[in-house]
C-alpha positions in Angstrom: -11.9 9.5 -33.0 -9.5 12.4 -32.8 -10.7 13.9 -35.9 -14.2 13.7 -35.1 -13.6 15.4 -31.8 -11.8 18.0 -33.5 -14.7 18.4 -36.2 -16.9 18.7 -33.5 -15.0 21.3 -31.8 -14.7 23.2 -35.4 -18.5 23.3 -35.5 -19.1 24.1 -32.7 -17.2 26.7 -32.6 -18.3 28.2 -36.2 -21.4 28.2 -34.7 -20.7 30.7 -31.6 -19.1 32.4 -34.2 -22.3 32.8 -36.0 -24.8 33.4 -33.0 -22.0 36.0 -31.9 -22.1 37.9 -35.2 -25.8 37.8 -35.3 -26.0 39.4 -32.1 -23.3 41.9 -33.1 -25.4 42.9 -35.7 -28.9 43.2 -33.6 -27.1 44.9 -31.1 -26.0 47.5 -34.3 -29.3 47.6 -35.3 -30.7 48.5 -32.4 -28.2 51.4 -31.3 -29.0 52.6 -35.1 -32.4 52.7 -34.3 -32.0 54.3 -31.4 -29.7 57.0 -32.7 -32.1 57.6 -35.6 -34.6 58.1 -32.3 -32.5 61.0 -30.4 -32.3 62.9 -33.8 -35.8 62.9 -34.6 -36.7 63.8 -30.9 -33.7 66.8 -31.2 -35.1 67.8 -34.4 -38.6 68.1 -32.7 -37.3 69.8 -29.8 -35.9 72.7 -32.1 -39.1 72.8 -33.6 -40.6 73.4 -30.6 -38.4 76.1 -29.3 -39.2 78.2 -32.7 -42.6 77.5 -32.4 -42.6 78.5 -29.0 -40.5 81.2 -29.5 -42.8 83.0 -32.2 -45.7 84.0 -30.4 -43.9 84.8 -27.6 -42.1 87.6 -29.8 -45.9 88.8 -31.0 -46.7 89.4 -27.4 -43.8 91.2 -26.1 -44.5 93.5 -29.1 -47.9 93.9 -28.5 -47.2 94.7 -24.7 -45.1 97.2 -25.8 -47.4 98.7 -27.8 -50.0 98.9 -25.0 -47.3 100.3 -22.9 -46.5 103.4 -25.1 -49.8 103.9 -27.7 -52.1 106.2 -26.7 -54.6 105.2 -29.8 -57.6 103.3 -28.9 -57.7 101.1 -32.0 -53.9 100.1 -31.6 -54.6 99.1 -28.1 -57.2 97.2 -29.3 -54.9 95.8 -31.9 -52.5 94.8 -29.6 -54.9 92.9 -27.1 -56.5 91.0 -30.1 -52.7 90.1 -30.5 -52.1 88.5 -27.0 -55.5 86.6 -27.3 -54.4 85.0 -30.5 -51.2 84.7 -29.6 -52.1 83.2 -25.5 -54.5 80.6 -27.3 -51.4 79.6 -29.9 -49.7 78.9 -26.4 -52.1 77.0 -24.8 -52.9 74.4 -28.3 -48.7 74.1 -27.9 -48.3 73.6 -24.5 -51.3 70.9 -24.9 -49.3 69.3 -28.3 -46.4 69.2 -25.7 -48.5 67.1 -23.2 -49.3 65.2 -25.7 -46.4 64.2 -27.2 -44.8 63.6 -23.3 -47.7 61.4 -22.7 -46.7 59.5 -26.1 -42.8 59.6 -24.9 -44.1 57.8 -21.5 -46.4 54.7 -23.1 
């Protein structure tokens, strides 16, 4: 009877051994995944800042240029610039919606 009782016990405990390791591991899994999350959102976050970052160079350019050329046809230049350049801005800030709408479901 002893013996049985101390089977039992062995099993029983082997057992919560088990369940505990599986959870270990899930719980691993899942902070893996989540880690693998943060560096793709970190990753697209730098991408954003260049891409952000690029058009807003083109237009502090071009302001300049409106701000110191006296030529017609660089002035026009320069405004054809900012349009392009405003319209980039607006399609990114809209991807950026986007993407915190996604970040939200």
């Amino acid at each position: 009877m002893l013996i049985a009782l101390g089977a039992t016990a062995i099993v029983g405990l082997s057992l919560a051994l088990r369940q505990k390791a599986r959870s270990a591991k899930a719980a691993a899994e899942t902070l893996a995944m989540h880690q693998a999350g943060q560096e793709r959102l970190a990753l697209r976050a730098q991408r954003l800042e260049h891409d952000l970052r690029s058009p807003i160079g083109a237009m502090a350019v071009a302001l300049e240029l409106l701000r110191t050329s006296d030529d017609s046809a660089t002035q026009r230049e320069a405004l054809q610039v900012l349009e392009r350049q405003v319209a980039r801005m607006t399609s990114l800030t809209e991807q950026v919606h986007e993407f915190a709408q996604g970040l939200n479901d």
